[in-house]
Structure formats: C-alpha cells, structure tokens
One Martini backbone bead per residue (centre of mass of N, CA, C, O) as a GRO file, in nm:
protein
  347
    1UNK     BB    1  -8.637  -3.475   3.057
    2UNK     BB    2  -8.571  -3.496   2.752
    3UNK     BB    3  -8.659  -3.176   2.700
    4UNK     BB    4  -8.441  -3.044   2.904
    5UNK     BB    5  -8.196  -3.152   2.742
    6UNK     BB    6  -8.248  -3.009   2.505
    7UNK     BB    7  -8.256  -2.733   2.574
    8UNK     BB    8  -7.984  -2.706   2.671
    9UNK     BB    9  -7.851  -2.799   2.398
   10UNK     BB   10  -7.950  -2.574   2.213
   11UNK     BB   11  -7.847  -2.307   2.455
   12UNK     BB   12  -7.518  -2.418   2.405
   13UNK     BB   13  -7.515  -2.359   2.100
   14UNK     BB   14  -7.624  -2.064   2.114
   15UNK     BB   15  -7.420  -1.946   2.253
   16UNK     BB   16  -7.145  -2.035   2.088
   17UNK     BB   17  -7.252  -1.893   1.847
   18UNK     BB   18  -7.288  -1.606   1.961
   19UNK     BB   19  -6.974  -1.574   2.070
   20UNK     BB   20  -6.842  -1.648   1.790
   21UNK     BB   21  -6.945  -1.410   1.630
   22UNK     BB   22  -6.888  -1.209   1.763
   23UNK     BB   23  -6.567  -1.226   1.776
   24UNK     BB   24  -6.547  -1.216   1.449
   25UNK     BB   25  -6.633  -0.961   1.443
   26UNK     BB   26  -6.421  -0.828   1.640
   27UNK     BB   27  -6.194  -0.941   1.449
   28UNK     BB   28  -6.281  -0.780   1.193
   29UNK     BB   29  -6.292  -0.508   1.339
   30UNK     BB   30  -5.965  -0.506   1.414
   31UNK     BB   31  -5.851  -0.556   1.099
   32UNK     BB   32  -6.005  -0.306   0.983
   33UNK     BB   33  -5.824  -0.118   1.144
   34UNK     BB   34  -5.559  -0.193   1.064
   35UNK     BB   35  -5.555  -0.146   0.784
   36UNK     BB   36  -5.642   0.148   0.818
   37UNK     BB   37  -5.385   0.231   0.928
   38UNK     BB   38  -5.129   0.142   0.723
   39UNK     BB   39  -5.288   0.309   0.466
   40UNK     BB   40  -5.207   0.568   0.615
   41UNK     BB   41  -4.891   0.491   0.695
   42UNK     BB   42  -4.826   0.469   0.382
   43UNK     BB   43  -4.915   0.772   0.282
   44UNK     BB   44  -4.740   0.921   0.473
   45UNK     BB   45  -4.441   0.784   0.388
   46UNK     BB   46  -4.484   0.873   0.078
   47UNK     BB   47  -4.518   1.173   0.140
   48UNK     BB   48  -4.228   1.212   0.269
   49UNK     BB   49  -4.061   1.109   0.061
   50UNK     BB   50  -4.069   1.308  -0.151
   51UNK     BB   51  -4.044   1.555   0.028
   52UNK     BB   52  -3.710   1.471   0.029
   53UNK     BB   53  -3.657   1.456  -0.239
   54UNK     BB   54  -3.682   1.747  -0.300
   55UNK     BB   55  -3.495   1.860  -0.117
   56UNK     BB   56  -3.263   1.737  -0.199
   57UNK     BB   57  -3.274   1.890  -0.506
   58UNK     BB   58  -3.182   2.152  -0.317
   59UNK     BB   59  -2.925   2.083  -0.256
   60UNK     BB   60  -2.621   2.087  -0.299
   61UNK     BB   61  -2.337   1.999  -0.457
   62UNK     BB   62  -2.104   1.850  -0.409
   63UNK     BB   63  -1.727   1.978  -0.392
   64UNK     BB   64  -1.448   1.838  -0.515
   65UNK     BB   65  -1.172   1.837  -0.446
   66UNK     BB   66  -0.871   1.879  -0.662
   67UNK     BB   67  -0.731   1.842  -0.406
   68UNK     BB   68  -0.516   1.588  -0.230
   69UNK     BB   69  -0.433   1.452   0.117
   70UNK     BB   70  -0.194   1.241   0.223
   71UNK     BB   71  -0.078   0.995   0.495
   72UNK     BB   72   0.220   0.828   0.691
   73UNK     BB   73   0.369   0.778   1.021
   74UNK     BB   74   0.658   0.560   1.144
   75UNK     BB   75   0.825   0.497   1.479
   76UNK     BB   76   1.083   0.259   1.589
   77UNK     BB   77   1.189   0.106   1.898
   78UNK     BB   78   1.491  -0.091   2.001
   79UNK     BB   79   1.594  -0.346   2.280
   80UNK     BB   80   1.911  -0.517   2.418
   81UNK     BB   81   2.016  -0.623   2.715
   82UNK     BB   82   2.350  -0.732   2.859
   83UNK     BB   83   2.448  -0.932   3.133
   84UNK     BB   84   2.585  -1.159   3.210
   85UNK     BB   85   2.596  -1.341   2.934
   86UNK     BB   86   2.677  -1.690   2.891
   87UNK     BB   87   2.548  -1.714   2.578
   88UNK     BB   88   2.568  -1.464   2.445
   89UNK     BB   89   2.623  -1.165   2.267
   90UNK     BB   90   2.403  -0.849   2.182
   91UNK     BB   91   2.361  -0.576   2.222
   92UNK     BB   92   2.076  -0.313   2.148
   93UNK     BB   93   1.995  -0.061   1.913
   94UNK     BB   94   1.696   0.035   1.746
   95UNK     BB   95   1.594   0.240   1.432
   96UNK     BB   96   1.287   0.362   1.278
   97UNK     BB   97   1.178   0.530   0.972
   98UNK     BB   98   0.824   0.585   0.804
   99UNK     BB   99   0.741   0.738   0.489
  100UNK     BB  100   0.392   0.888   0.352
  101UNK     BB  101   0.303   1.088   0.065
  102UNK     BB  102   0.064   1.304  -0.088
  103UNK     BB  103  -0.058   1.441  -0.389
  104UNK     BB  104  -0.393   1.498  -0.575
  105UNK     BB  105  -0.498   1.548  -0.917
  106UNK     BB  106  -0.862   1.614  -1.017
  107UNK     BB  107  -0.979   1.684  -1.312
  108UNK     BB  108  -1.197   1.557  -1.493
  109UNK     BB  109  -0.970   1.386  -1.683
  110UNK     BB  110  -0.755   1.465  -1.494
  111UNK     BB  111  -0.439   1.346  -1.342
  112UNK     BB  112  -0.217   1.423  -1.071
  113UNK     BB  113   0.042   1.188  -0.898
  114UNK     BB  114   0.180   1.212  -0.579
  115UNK     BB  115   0.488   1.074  -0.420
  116UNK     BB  116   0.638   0.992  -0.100
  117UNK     BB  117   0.880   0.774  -0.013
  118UNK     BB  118   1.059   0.711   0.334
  119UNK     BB  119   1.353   0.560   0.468
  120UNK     BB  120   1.535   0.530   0.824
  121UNK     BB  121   1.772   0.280   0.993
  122UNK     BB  122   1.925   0.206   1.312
  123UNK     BB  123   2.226  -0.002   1.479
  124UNK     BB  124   2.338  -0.086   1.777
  125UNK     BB  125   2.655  -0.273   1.966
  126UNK     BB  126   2.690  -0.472   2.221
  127UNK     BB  127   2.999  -0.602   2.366
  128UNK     BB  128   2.995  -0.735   2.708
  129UNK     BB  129   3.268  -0.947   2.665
  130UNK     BB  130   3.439  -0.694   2.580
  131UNK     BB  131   3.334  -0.401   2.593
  132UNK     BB  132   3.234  -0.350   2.254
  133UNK     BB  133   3.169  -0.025   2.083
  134UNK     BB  134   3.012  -0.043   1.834
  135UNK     BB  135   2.904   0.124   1.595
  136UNK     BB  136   2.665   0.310   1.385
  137UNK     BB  137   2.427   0.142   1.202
  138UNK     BB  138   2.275   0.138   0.854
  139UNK     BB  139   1.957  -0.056   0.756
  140UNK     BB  140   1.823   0.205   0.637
  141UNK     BB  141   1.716   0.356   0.277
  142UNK     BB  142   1.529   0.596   0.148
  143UNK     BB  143   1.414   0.749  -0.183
  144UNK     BB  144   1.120   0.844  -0.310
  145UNK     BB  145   0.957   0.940  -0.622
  146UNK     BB  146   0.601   1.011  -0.790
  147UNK     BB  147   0.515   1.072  -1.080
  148UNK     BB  148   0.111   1.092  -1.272
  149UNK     BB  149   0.007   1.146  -1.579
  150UNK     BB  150  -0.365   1.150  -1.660
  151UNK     BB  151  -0.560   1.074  -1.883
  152UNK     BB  152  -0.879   0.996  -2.029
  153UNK     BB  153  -1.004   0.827  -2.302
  154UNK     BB  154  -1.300   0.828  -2.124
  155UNK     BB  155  -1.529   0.829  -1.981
  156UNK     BB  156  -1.510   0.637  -1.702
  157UNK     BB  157  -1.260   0.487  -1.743
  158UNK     BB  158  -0.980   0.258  -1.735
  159UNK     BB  159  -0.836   0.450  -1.916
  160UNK     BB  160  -0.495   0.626  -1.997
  161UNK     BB  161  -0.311   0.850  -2.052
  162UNK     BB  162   0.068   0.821  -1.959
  163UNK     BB  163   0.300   1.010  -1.721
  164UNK     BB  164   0.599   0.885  -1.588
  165UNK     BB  165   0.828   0.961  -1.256
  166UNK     BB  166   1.113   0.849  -1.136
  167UNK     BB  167   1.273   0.842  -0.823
  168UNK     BB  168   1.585   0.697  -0.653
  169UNK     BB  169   1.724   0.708  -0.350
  170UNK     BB  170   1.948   0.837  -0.054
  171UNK     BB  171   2.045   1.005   0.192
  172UNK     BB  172   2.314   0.849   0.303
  173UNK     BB  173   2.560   0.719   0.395
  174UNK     BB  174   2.729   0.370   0.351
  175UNK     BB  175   2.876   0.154   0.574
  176UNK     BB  176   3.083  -0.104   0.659
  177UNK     BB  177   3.062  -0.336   0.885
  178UNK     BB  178   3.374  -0.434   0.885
  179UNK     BB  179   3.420  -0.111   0.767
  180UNK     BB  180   3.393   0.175   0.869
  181UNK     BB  181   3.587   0.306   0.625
  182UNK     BB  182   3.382   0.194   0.420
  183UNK     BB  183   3.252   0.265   0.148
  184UNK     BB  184   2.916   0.204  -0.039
  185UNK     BB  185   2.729   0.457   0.006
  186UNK     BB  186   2.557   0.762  -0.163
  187UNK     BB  187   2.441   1.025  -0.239
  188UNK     BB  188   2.403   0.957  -0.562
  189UNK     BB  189   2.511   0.637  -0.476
  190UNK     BB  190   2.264   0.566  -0.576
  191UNK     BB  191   2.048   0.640  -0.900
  192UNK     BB  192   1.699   0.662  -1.004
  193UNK     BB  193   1.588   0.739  -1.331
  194UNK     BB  194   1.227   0.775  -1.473
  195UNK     BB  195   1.096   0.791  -1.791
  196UNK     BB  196   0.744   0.761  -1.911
  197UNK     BB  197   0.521   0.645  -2.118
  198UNK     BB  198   0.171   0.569  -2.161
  199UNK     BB  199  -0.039   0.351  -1.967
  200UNK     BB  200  -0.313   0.334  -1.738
  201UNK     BB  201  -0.513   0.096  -1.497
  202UNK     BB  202  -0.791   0.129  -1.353
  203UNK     BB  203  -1.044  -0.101  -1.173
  204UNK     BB  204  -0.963  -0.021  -0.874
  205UNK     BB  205  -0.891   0.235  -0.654
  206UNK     BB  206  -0.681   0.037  -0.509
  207UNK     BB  207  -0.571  -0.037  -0.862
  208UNK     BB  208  -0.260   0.044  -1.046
  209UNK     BB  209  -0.098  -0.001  -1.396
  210UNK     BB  210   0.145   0.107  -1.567
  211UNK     BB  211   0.217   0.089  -1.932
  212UNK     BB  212   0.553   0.087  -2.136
  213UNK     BB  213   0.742   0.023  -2.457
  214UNK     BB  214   0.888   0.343  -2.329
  215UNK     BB  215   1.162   0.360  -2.150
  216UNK     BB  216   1.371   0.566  -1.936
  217UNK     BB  217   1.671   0.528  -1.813
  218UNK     BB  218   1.910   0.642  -1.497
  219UNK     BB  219   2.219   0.570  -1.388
  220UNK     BB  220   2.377   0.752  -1.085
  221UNK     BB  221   2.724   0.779  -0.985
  222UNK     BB  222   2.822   1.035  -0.779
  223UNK     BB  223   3.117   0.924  -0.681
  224UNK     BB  224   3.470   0.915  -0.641
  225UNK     BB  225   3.518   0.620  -0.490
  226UNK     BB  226   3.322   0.446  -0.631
  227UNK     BB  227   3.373   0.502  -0.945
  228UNK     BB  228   3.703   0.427  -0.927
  229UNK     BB  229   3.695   0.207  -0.957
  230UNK     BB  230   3.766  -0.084  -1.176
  231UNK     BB  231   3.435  -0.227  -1.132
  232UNK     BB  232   3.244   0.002  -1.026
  233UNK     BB  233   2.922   0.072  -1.004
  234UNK     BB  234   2.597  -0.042  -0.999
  235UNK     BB  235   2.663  -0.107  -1.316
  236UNK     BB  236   2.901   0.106  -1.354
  237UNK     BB  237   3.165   0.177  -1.441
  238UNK     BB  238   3.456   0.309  -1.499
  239UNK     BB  239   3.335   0.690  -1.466
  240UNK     BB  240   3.032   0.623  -1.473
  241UNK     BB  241   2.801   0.815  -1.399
  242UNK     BB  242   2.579   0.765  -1.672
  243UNK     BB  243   2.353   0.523  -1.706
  244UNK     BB  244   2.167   0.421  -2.021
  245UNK     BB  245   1.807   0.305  -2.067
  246UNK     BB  246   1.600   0.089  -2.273
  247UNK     BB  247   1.254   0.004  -2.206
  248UNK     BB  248   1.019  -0.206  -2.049
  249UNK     BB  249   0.722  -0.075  -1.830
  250UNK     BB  250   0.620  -0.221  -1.502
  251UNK     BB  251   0.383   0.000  -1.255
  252UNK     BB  252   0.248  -0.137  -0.954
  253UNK     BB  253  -0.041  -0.025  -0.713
  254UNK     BB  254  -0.134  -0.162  -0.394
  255UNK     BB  255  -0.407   0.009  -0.194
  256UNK     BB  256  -0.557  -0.134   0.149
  257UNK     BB  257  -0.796  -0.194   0.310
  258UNK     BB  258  -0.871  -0.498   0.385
  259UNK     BB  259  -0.925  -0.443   0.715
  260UNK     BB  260  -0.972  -0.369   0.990
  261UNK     BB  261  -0.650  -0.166   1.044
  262UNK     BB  262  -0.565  -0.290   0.793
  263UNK     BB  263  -0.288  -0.241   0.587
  264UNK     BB  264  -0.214  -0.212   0.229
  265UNK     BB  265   0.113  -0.186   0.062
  266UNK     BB  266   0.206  -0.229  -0.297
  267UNK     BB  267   0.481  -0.266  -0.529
  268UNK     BB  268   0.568  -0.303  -0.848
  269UNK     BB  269   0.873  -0.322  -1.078
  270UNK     BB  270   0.949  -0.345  -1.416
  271UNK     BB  271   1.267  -0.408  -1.639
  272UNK     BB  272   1.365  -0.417  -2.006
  273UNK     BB  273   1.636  -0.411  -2.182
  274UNK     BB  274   1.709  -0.336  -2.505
  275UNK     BB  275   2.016  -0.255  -2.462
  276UNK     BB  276   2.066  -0.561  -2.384
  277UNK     BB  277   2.381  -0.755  -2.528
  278UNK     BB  278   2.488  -0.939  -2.294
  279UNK     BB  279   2.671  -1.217  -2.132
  280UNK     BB  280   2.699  -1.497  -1.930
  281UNK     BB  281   2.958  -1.702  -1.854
  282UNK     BB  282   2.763  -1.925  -1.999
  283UNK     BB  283   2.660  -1.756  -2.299
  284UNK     BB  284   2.387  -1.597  -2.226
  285UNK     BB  285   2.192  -1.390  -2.242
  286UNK     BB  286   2.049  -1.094  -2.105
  287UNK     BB  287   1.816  -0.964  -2.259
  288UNK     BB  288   1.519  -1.098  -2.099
  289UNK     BB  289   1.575  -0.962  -1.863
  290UNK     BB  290   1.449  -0.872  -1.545
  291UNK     BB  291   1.406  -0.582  -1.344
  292UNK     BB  292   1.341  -0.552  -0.987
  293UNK     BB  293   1.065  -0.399  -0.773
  294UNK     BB  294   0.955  -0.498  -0.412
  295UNK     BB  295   0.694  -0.304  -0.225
  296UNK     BB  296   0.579  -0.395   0.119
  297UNK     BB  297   0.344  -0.247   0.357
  298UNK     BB  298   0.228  -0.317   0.675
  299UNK     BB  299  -0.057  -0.197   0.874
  300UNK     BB  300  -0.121  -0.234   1.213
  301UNK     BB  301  -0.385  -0.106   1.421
  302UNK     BB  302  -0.434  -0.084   1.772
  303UNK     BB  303  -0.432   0.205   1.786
  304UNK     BB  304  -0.409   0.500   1.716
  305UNK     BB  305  -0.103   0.555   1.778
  306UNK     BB  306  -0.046   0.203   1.755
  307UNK     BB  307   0.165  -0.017   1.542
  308UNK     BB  308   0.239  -0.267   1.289
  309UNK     BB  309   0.526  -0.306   1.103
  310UNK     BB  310   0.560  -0.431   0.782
  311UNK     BB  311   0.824  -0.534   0.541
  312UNK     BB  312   0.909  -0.577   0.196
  313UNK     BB  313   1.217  -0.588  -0.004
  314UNK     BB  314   1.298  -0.678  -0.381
  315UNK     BB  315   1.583  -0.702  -0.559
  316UNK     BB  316   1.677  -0.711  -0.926
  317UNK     BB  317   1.994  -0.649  -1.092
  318UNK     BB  318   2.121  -0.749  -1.396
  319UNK     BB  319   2.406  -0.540  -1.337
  320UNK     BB  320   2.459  -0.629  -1.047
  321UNK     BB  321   2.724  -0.723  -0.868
  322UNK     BB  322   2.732  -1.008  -0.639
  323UNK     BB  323   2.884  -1.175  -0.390
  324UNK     BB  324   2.933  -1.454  -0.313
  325UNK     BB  325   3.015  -1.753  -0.130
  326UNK     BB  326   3.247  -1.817  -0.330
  327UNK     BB  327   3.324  -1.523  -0.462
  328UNK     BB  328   3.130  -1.428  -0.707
  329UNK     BB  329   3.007  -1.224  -0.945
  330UNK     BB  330   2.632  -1.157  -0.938
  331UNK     BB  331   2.350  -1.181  -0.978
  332UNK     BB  332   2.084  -1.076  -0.704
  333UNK     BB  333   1.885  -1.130  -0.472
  334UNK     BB  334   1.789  -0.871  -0.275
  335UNK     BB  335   1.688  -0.824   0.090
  336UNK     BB  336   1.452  -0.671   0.272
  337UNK     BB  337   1.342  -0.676   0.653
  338UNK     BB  338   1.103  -0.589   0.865
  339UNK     BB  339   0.976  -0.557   1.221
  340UNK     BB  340   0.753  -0.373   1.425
  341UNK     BB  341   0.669  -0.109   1.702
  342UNK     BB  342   0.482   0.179   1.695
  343UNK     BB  343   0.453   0.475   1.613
  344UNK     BB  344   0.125   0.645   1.464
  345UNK     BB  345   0.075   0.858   1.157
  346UNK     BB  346  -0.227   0.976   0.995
  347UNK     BB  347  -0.409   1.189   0.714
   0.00000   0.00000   0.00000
C-alpha cells in the first residue's frame, strides 16, 4: 500500500513537470515568434520611413506668396421699442459697422505693412410720451490708414529698421446732439498724420512694436466754421489749419486669436511732443505729458457668420481741451465703449 502511495505520487510529480515543461517551451517558443515578428516590422517601418523621406525631398519647396490679404467686417443692429411704457425712456434703433482689411509685402529682409481700420454708427431715439422723432445722430466714426515698411536688421532678426505713416480722420459730419445745427466735426477736421523714421521689435507673429525718437506729427482742421471760431478747434488755434509736432514715438499692435473663436486685436500709441512748452494753469509744464491712443477690439464667433463684438477706443490728448463739469475747459481722458452681436465676414 505504502509502495502504491509513491507511486502516485511520483507519477503526479512527473507529469506536472512534464506539462510544466511543455508549456513553457510553448511559452517561449510563442514569445520567440513574437520578438521576431516585431523585428521585421521594425525593419519594414524604418525601410518605409527613409523611403517616405526620400520622397519628401523630391517634392517641390512650397512658394510663400509675396503678396497676402486678410480683413474682417462686422454689422450690428439694434432696437428697443416703447410703447404706453409708465416709467418712460426712449424708443431706439442703433447701428454700427466695422471693418478691417490689410495688404502685406515681404520678400527676404524686406516688409511692407498696410492697413485700413474704419467704423461708423448711427443711433436714433424716439420719445413716445411725447410723440418726438429726435434726429438720426452718429456715435461712432473713424478712419485710419496705416502703412510700415521694415527692412530685417539681419536674417531671422527680431529688429529691423523701418519707416511708419499713420493717416487718421472720420467720414462725414458730426453734429451736436444737444442742437442738431451746430457742427462739432468733419472730414479732415481733425485729421491727423504721422511720419516716423525707426525701428521695430518683433518677437512674436502677434506683437509688433514700432519705436522712434523723431517723430512728426501734423493736425489739420480744414472746416471754417470749426476753425474761425476764436479758441480754434481741437488743439489748433484760431485760422490754424496745421498744427506741426514733433517728438517721440512708440505704436504696439497685438493680434491673436487667444482662444478659439476669440479673437484679440489692440493698437496703444503714444507720443510725446518735444516742441511743447507751454504750461497748465496750475503753472506745471506741460513738457513730459504723453499723448495716447487706444483701440481694442475683441470678436467671439457664435456660428461662422455670427459673432460678438467688443470694441474700447481711449483718447487723451493733452492739446485738445474738453469742457468738464464745473465748466473749465482742460485736457480729459476721453472713452468711447460699444459692445453688440450682429453679422460677420472675415477672409
């Protein structure tokens, strides 16, 4: 009995060596086949890859156009309608529209940049507890050109030396909400150009930085009405149709889509007049005063042809001299903000 015992177990001993046994020669002859499969399509990818490569160098260089073209334009429209309305206000219908387009050149170290921003909008009120159809009058209006050739200082360089000329007026007339006959402004009145020698920095496809210690500056008000009158208009004294400035100037342009569908655009420019000498009431100079110039405008696509858009325009210059509220007439920050939804087309 005790004989038939070992032998059991002897016979159970070797058979799970031997199935042991088996199976991991079939585990490594499984893995054996595995390893050299892996390293023929190891050798078929590396034979594809090179010749993928070869390829490509056969392939023409792609030809960056000379020329390139972008823009954007966007229409807003608004209205708010009253009607038996007890805690009264005004009935409205607003509109805005705003465009953007560039043209730009560049060719080896060379660059030339241009650029046209316009917008104007329109707003009309009607008072029904009165039954008074107010004027059509106009909140917004702008025309600006700007154009920038930069030569690279050297290859690949983020600097380069470079010549700007800024244009900037409005379309049409603006009348004086207060008294529809009295004219505030007009085509070419104001109107402002600079011509700038100098160099610009540009360390990133989105940010351009223009700076330069000799700037000229000119403001015209061609209006005689604006400019006959006897405190001149708009920095411009009494028949001065052109006022020459001359001084330091630095014009940043940041472009980006931040996010997707958002996109960002702002210019900030500043200068400060060299050739001003003249002092404020206070008996300060006026000498290191900085004239500004800030426009930003912001587009959220909803759908492809829907969009929202912010705009924020800020002005101080220390020339022009705005009634404030006690009635003194001194240099103030001036703000322009609109924000709407309507259609829109970039290309």
């Amino acid at each position: 009995m005790i004989r038939s015992n070992n032998l059991k177990n002897y016979l159970t001993k070797s058979t799970t060596s031997v199935v042991f046994f088996v199976l991991s020669n079939l585990m490594y002859a499984q893995d054996s086949t595995l390893n050299t499969k892996i390293s023929e399509l190891e050798k078929e990818k590396s034979k594809i890859e090179s010749e993928i490569s070869e390829l490509k160098k056969q392939l023409p260089v792609p030809v960056k156009p000379i020329w390139t073209f972008k823009g954007n334009f966007s229409a807003n429209i608004g209205q708010t309608m009253l009607s038996n309305w007890a805690a009264g206000g005004f009935s409205s219908f607003n509109f805005q529209a705003i465009g953007h387009a560039e043209a730009n050149y560049e060719k080896g170290r060379h660059a030339w940049l241009n650029s046209v921003d316009a917008r104007i909008g329109f707003v009309k009120n009607y008072d029904p507890s009165k039954d008074v159809d107010l004027p059509l009058f106009k909140n917004a209006d702008q025309f600006l050109i700007s154009s920038n050739y930069n030569y690279l200082m050297a290859e690949k360089s983020q600097w380069s030396y470079a010549f700007l000329m800024n244009f900037g007026s409005q379309f049409i007339k603006t009348w004086d909400a207060n008294n529809s006959d009295l004219l505030v402004s007009d085509f070419f009145a104001p109107a402002v150009l600079n011509i700038s020698p100098g160099v610009t920095w540009k360390p990133k496809s989105y940010l351009t930085v223009f700076m330069t210690p000799a700037s000229g500056q000119f403001n015209f008000v061609y209006n005689d009405f604006l400019i006959q009158r006897a405190e001149g208009a708009f920095g411009n004294k009494q028949n001065q149709n052109i006022r020459s400035e001359f001084g330091a100037r630095v014009d940043a342009i940041f472009e980006k889509e931040v996010i997707k569908n958002l996109s960002l655009r702002s210019r900030l420019q500043l200068f400060n007049n060299y050739t001003r000498s003249d002092r404020d009431p206070a008996g300060n100079t006026r000498r290191w005063n900085v004239d500004i110039t800030s426009q930003t405008d912001i587009f959220y696509k909803i759908t492809k042809s829907i969009a929202l858009n912010f705009s924020w325009l800020m002005i101080y210059d220390d020339d022009i001299l705005i009634a404030s509220k006690t009635g003194e007439k001194r240099p103030i920050l001036q703000i322009r903000e609109a924000f709407g939804i309507g259609f829109t087309y970039g290309f």
